[in-house]
VEXKOL-854237 format. One record per residue: residue number from 1; x, y, z of N, C-alpha, C, CB in turn. Coordinates in steps of 0.2 Angstrom, whole numbers. Glycine has a CB too. Example, Ala and Ser with C-alpha at 12.3 -4.5 7.8 and 13.67 -1.06 7.14 Angstrom:
% residues 2
PT, nr, n_c1, n_c2, n_c3, ca_c1, ca_c2, ca_c3, c_c1, c_c2, c_c3, cb_c1, cb_c2, cb_c3
PT, 1, 66, -28, 39, 62, -22, 39, 66, -16, 39, 57, -22, 45
PT, 2, 64, -11, 35, 68, -5, 36, 64, 0, 39, 70, -3, 29
***
This chain:
% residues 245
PT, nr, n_c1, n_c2, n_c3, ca_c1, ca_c2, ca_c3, c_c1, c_c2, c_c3, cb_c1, cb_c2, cb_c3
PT, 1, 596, 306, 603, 596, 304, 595, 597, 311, 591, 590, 301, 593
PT, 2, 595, 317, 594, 596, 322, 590, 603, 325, 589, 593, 326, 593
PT, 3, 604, 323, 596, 613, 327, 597, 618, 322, 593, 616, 327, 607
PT, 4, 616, 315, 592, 620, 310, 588, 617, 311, 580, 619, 302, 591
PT, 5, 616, 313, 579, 612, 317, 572, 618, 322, 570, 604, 323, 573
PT, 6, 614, 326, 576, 620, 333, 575, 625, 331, 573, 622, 337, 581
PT, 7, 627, 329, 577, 637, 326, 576, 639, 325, 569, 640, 318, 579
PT, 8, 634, 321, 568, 634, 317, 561, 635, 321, 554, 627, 314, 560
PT, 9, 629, 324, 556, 629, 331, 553, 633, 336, 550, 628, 334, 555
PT, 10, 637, 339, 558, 643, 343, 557, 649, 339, 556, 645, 346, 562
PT, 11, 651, 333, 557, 656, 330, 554, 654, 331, 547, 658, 324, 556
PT, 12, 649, 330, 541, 649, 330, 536, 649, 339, 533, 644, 325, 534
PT, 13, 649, 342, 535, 650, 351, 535, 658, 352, 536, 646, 356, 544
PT, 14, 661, 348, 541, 667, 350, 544, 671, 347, 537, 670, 346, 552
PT, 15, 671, 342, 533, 674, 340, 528, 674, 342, 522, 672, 336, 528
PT, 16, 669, 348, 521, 669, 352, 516, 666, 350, 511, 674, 355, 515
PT, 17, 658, 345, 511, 655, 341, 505, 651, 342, 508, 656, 335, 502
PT, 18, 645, 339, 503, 637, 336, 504, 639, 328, 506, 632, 336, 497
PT, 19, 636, 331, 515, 637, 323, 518, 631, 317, 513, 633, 323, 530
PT, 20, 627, 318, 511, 625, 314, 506, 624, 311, 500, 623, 316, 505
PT, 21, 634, 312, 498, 632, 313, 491, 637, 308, 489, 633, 320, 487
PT, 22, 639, 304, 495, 642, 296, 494, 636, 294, 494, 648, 292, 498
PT, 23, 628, 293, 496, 626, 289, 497, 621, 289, 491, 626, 288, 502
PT, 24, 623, 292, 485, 616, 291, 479, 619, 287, 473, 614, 301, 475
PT, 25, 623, 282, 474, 624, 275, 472, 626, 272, 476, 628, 275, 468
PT, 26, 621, 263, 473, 624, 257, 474, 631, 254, 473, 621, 254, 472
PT, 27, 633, 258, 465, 638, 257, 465, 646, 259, 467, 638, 257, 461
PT, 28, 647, 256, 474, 652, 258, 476, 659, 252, 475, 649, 260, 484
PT, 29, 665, 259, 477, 671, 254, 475, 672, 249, 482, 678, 259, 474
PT, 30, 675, 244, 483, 676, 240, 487, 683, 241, 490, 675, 236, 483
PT, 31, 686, 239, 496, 691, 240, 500, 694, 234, 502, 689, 243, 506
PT, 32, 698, 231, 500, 702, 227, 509, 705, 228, 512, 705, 222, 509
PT, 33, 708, 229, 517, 713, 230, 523, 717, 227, 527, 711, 232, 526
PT, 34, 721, 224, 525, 726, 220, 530, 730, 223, 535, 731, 216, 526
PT, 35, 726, 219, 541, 730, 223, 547, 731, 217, 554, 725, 229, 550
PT, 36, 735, 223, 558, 738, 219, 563, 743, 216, 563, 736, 214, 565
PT, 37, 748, 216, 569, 754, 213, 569, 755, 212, 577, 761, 217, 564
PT, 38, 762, 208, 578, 764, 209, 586, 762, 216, 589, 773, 209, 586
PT, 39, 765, 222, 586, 766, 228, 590, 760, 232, 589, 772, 232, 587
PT, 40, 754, 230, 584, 749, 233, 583, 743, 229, 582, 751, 236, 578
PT, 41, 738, 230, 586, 732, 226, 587, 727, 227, 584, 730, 226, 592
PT, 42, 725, 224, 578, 718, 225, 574, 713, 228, 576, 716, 220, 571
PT, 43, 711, 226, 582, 705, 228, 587, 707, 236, 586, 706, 223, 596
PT, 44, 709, 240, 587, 710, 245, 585, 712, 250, 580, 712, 246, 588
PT, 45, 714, 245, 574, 716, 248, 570, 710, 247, 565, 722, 247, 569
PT, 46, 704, 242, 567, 699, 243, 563, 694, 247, 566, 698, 238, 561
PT, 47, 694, 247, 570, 690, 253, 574, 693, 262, 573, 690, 251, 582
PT, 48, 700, 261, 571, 702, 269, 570, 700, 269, 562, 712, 272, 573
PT, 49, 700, 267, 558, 700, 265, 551, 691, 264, 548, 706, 258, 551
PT, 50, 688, 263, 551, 682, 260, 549, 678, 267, 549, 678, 253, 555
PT, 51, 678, 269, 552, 672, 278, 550, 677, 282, 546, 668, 285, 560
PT, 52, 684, 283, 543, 684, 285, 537, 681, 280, 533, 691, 287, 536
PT, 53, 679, 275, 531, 677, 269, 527, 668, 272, 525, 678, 260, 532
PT, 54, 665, 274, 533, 659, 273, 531, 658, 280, 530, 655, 270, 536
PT, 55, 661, 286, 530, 659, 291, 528, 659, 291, 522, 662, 296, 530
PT, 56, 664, 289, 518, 664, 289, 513, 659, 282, 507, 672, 290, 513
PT, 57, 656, 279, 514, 650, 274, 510, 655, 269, 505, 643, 279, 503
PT, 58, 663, 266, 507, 665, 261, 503, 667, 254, 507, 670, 264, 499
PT, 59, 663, 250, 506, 662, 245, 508, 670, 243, 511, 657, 240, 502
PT, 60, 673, 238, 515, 680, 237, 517, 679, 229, 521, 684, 245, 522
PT, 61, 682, 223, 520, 682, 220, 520, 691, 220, 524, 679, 218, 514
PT, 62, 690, 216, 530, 696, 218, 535, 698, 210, 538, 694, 223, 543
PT, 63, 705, 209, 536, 709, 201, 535, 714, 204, 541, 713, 199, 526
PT, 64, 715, 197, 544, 722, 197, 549, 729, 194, 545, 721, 192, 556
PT, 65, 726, 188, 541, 726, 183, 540, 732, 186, 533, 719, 179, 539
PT, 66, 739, 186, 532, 742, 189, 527, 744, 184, 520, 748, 191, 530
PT, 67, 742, 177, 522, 743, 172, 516, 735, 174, 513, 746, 163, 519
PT, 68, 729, 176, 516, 725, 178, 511, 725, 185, 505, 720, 177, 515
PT, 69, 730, 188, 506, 732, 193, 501, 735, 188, 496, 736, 199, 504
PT, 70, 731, 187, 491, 731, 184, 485, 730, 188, 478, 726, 179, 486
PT, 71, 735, 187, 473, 730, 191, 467, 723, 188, 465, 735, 190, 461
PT, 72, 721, 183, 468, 712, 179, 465, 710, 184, 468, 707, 170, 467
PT, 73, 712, 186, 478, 708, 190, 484, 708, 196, 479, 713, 191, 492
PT, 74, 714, 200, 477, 713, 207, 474, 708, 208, 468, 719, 209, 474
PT, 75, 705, 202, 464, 703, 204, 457, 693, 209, 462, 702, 194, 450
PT, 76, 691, 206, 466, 687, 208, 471, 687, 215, 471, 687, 206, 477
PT, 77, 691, 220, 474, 693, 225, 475, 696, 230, 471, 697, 224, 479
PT, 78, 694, 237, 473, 698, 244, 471, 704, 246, 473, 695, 249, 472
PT, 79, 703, 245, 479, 708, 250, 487, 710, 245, 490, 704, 256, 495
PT, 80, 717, 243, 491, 720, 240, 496, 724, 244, 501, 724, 237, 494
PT, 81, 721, 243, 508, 724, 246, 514, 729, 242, 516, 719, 246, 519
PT, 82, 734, 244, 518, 739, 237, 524, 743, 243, 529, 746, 230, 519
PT, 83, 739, 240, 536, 744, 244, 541, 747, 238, 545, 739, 250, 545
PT, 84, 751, 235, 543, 756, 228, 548, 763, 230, 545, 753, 217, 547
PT, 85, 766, 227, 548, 773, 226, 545, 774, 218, 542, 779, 227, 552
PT, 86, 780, 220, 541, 784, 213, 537, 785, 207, 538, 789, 214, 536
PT, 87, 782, 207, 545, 787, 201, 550, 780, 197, 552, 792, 205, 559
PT, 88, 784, 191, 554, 780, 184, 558, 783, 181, 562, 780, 178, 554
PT, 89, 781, 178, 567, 783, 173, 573, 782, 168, 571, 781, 173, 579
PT, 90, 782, 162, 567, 780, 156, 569, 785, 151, 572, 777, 155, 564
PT, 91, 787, 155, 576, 792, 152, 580, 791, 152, 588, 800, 156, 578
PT, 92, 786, 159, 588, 787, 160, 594, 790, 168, 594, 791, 155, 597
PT, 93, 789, 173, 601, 792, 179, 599, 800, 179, 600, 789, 183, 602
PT, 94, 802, 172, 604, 807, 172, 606, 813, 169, 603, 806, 170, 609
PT, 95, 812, 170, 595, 813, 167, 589, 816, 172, 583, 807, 163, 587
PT, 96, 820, 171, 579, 819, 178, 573, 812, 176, 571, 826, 178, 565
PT, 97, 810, 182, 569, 806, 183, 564, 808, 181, 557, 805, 188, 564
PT, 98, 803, 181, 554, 801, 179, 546, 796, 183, 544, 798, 172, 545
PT, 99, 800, 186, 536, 794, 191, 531, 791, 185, 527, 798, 199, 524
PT, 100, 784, 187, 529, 780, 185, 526, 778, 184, 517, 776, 187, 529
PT, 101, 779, 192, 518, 777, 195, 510, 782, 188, 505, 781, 206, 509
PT, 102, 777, 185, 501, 782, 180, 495, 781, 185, 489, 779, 170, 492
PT, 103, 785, 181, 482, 788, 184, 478, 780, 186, 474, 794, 180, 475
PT, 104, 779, 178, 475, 771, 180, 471, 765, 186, 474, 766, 172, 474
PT, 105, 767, 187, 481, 761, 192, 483, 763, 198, 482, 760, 192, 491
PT, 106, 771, 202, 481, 773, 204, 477, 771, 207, 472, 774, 202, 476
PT, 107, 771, 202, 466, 770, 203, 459, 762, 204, 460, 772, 195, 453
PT, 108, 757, 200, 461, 750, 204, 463, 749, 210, 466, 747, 201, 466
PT, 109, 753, 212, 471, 751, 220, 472, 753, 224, 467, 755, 224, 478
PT, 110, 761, 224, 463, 763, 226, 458, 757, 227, 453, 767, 221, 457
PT, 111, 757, 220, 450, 750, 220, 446, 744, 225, 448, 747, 212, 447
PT, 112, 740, 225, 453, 736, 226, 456, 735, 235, 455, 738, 222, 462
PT, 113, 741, 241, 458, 743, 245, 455, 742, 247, 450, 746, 245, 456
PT, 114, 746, 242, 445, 747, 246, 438, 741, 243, 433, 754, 245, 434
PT, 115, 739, 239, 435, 730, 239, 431, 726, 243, 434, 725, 232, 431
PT, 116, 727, 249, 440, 722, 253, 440, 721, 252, 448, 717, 251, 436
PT, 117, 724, 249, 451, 720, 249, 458, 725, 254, 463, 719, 239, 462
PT, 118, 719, 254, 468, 722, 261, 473, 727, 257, 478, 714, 267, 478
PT, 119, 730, 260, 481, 735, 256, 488, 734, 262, 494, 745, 253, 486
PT, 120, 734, 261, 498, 735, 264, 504, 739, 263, 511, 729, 265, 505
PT, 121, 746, 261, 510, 748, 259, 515, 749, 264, 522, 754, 257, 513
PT, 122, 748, 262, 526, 747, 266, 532, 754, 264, 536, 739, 264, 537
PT, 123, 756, 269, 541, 762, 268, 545, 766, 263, 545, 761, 268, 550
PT, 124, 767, 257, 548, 772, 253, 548, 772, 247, 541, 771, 251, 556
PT, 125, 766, 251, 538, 766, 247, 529, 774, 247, 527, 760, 254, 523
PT, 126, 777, 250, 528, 786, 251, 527, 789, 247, 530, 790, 258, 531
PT, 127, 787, 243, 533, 793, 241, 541, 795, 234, 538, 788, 239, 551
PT, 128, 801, 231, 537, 803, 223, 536, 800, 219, 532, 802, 220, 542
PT, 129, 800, 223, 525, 797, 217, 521, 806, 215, 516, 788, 221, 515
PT, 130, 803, 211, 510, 809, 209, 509, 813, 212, 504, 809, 203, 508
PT, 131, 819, 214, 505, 824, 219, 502, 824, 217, 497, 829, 221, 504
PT, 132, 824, 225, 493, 827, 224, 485, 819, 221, 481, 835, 215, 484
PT, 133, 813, 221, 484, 809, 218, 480, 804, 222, 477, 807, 213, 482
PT, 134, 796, 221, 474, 793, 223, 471, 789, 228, 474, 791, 220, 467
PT, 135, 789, 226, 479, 785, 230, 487, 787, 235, 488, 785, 227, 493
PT, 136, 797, 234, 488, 799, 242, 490, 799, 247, 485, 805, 242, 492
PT, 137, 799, 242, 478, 799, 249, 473, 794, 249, 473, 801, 249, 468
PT, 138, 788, 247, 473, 782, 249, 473, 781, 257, 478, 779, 244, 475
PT, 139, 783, 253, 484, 780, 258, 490, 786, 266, 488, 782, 253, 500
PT, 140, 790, 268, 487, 794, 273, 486, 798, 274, 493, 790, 278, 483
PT, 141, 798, 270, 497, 801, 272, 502, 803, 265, 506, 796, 277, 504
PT, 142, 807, 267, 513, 809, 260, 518, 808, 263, 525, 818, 258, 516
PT, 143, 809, 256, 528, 810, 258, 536, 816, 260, 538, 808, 253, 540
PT, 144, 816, 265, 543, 820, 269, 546, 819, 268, 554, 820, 277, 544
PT, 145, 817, 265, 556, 815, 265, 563, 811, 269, 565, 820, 267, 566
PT, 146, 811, 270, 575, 808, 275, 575, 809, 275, 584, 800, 274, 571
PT, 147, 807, 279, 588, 808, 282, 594, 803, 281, 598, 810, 288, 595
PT, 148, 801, 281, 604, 796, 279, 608, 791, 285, 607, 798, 278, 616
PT, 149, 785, 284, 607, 780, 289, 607, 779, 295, 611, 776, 287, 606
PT, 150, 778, 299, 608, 777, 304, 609, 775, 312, 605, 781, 303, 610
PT, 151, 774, 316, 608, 770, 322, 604, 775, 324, 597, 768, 330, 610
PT, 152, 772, 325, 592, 777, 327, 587, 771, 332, 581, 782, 320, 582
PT, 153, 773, 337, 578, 771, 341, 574, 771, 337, 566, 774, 347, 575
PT, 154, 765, 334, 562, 765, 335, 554, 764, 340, 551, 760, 331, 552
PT, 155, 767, 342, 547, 769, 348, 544, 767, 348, 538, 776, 349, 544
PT, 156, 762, 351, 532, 760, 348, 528, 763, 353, 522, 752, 347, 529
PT, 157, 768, 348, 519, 771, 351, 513, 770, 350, 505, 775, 350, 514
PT, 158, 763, 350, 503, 761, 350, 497, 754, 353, 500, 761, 343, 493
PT, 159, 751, 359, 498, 744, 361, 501, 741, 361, 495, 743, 368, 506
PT, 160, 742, 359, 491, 741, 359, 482, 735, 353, 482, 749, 356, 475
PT, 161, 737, 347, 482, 737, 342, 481, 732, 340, 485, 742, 339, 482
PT, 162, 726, 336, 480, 718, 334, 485, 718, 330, 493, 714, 329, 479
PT, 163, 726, 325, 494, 725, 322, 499, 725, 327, 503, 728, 317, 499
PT, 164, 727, 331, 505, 728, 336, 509, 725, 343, 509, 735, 337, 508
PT, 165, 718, 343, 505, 715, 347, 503, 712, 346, 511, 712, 346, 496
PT, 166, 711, 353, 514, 708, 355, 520, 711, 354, 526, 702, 354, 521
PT, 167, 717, 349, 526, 722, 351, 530, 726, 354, 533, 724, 350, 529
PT, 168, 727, 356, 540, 732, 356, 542, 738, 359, 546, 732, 356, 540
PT, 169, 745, 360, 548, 749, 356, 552, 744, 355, 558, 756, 360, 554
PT, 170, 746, 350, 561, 744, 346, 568, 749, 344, 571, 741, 339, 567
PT, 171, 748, 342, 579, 750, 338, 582, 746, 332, 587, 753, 341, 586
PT, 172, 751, 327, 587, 748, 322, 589, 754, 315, 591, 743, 321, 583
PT, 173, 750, 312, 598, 754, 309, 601, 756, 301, 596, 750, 308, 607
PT, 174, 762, 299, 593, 762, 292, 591, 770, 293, 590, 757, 289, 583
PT, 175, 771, 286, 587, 778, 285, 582, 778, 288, 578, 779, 280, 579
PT, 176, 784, 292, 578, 786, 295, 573, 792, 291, 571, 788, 302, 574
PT, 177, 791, 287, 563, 795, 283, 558, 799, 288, 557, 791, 279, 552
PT, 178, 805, 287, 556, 809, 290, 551, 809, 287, 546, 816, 291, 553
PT, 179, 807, 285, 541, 806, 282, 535, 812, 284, 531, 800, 284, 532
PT, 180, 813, 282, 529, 818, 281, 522, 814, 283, 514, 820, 273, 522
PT, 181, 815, 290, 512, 812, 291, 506, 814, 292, 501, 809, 294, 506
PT, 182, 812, 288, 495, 818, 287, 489, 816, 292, 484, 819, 280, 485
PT, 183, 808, 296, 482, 805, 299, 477, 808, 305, 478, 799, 299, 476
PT, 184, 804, 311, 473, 807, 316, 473, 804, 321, 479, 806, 319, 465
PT, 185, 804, 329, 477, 801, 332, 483, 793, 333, 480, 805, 341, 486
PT, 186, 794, 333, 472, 784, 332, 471, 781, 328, 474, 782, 330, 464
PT, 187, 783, 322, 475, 778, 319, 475, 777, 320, 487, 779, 310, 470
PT, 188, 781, 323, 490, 780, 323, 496, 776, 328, 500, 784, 322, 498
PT, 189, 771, 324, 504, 766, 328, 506, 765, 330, 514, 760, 324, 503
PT, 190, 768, 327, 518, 767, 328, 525, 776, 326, 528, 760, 321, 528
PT, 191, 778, 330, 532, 785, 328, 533, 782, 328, 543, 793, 335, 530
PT, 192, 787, 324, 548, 785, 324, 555, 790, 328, 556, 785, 318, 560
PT, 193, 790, 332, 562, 795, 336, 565, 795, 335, 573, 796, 343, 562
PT, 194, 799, 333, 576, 797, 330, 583, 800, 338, 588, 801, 321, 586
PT, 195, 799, 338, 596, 801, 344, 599, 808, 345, 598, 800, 344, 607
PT, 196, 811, 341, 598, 820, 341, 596, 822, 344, 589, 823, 331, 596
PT, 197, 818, 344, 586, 818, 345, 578, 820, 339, 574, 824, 352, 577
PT, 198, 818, 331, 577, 820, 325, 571, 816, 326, 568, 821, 317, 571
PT, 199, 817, 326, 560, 809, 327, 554, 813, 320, 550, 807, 339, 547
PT, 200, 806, 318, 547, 807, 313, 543, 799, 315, 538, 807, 306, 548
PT, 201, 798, 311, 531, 796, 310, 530, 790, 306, 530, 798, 310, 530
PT, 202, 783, 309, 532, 778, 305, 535, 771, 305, 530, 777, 309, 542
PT, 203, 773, 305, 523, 767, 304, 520, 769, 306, 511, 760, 308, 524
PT, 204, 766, 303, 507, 769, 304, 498, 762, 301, 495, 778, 300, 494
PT, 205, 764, 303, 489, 760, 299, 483, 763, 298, 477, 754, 304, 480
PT, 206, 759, 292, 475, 763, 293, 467, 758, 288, 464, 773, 289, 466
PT, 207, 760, 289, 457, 755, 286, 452, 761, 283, 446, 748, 292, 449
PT, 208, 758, 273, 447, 762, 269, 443, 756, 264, 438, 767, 265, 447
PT, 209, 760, 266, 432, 754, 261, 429, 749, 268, 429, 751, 254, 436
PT, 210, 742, 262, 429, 735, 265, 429, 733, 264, 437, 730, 260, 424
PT, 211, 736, 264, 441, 735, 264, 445, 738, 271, 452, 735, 258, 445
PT, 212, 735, 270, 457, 739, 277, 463, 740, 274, 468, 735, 283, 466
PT, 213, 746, 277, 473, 746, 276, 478, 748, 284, 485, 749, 270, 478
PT, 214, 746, 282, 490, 748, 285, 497, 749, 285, 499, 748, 286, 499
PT, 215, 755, 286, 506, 755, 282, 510, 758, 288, 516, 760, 275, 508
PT, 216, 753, 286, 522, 754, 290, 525, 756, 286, 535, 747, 293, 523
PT, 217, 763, 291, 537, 764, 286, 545, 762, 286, 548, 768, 286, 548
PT, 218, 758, 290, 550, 755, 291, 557, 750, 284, 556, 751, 299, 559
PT, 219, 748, 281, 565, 744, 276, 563, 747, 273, 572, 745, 271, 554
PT, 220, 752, 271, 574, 753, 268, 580, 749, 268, 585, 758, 269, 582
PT, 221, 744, 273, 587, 742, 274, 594, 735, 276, 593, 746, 280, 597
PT, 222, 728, 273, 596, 722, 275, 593, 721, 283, 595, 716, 270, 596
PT, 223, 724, 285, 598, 724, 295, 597, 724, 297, 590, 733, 300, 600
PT, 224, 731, 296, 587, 734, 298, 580, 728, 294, 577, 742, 294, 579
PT, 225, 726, 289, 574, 720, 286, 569, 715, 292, 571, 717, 278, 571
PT, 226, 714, 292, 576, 705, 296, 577, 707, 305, 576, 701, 295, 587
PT, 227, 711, 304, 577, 712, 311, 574, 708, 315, 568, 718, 310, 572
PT, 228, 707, 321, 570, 701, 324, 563, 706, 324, 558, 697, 334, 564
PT, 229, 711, 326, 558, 718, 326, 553, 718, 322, 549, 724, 326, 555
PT, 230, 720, 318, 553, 721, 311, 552, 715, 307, 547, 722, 307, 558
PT, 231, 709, 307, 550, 704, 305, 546, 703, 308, 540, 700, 306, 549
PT, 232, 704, 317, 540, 703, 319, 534, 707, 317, 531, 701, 324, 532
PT, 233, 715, 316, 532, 717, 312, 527, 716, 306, 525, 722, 311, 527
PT, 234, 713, 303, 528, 712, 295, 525, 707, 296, 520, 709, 288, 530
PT, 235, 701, 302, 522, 696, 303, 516, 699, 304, 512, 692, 307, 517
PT, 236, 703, 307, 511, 706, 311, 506, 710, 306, 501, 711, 316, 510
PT, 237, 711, 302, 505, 717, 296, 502, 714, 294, 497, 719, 290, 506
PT, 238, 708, 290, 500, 705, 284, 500, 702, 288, 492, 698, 282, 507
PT, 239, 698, 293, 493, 695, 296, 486, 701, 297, 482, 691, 304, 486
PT, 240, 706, 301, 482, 712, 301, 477, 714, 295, 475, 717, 305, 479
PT, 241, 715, 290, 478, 716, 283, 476, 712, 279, 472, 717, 279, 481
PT, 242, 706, 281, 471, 699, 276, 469, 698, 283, 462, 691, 275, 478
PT, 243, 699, 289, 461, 697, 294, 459, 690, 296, 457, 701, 294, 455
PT, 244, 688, 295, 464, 684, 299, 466, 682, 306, 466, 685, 298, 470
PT, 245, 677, 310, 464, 677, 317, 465, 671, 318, 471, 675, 321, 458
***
C-alpha cells in the first residue's frame, strides 16, 4: 500500500502541481467520450484514457454507441472526447462501409464548440467522416492515411503553449497518421517524424466561438496512450480545453 501511494504521489510531482488541488471542489466539469471502432477496441482505449480523467478529478462518461451523440447528450457536458473513425458496417465487414456522422450530429458539435464547450479528438478522430462538412471544418484538418506501426519520434513544435507545457520530444511505438492539415503554423503543436524521415502533422489547437479545441494523433496502440507524454498531453488538453488553471 505504501509503494502504491508512492507512485501516486510521484506521478502528481512528475506533473508539476499540487496532486491535491483538483480535488478541493465538488464542482467539477464533466466529460464524454466516444470510442471504438473496427480497428480500435474501446476496451483499451478506455483504460489508456481513464487515469488522465481521474488525475485530473473530471468525471467522463464513455459511449460506443455513435447515434447517442446527440445535441440533448451534449447539453450534460463540458469536454467531448472522440477517438473512432467515421465508418460503420452494418452490412457486415464484407460490405462498404457507411459514415455515420449525420448532418444533425454535425450542427451539434458545431454548436457545441462555439457556445463554449471543449473537444478533444484523438487519433483516428480525422479518419472518414463526411466530406465538405461541419466536422471537417470544425476539426481543421483530414485523413491522410497512415503505414503499419511502428517507432516514430513526436517532435514538439510550440513549447509556448500550455498543452505542451512540460513536454517533450518522445518516441513511441503506433500509427503514424499523415493527416492532412489545413490551419496555419500558429496554431501547430506536435509534428511525427518516422526513421525514414515521413513527418506529418500530429497534434494543433484552435479556438472557435467560445469554445477550444485539440487534437492530438497518437492513440492506436495501448504503448502510445500510456505513455507519460502522452498522458501529460491529455492532461494538458483536457485543462486547456475546459480552461482550467
Amino acid at each position: 500500500m505504501k509503494k502504491l501511494l508512492l507512485t501516486f504521489a510521484l506521478a502528481g510531482c512528475a506533473f508539476g502541481q499540487d496532486a491535491s488541488a483538483v480535488y478541493q471542489s465538488a464542482n467539477r466539469p464533466r466529460a464524454l467520450a466516444l470510442i471504438g471502432d473496427r480497428y480500435h477496441s474501446p476496451m483499451y482505449i478506455r483504460d489508456g484514457l481513464a487515469p488522465a480523467f481521474l488525475r485530473e478529478n473530471i468525471p467522463v462518461t464513455f459511449i460506443e454507441n455513435d447515434q447517442a451523440l446527440t445535441a440533448e447528450a451534449l447539453k450534460d457536458f463540458q469536454l467531448l472526447v472522440i477517438l473512432r473513425d467515421g465508418m460503420n458496417w452494418p452490412k457486415g465487414y464484407d460490405q462498404p462501409a457507411v459514415k455515420w456522422m449525420t448532418d444533425a450530429q454535425q450542427q451539434a458539435l458545431w454548436d457545441f464548440v462555439h457556445n463554449g464547450g471543449g473537444f478533444l479528438p484523438l487519433h483516428n478522430a480525422q479518419g472518414i467522416y463526411p466530406p465538405d462538412g461541419l466536422y471537417y471544418k470544425l476539426l481543421g484538418g483530414d485523413y491522410g492515411g497512415h503505414p503499419k506501426p511502428y517507432v516514430f519520434t513526436v517532435r514538439i513544435e510550440n513549447h509556448t503553449h500550455p498543452v505542451t507545457a512540460g513536454v517533450e520530444d518522445f518516441e513511441i511505438f503506433d500509427e503514424q497518421h499523415t493527416v492532412k492539415y489545413y490551419l496555419d503554423r500558429e496554431h501547430l503543436l506536435l509534428r511525427s517524424i518516422a526513421r525514414d524521415n515521413l513527418a506529418a502533422p500530429a497534434g494543433w489547437w484552435r479556438e472557435m466561438g467560445q469554445g477550444r479545441l485539440v487534437y492530438l494523433a497518437p492513440g492506436h496502440t495501448p504503448e502510445a496512450l500510456g505513455h507519460p507524454m502522452i498522458q501529460r498531453l491529455l492532461r494538458n488538453s483536457m485543462r486547456w480545453c475546459l480552461r482550467m488553471k
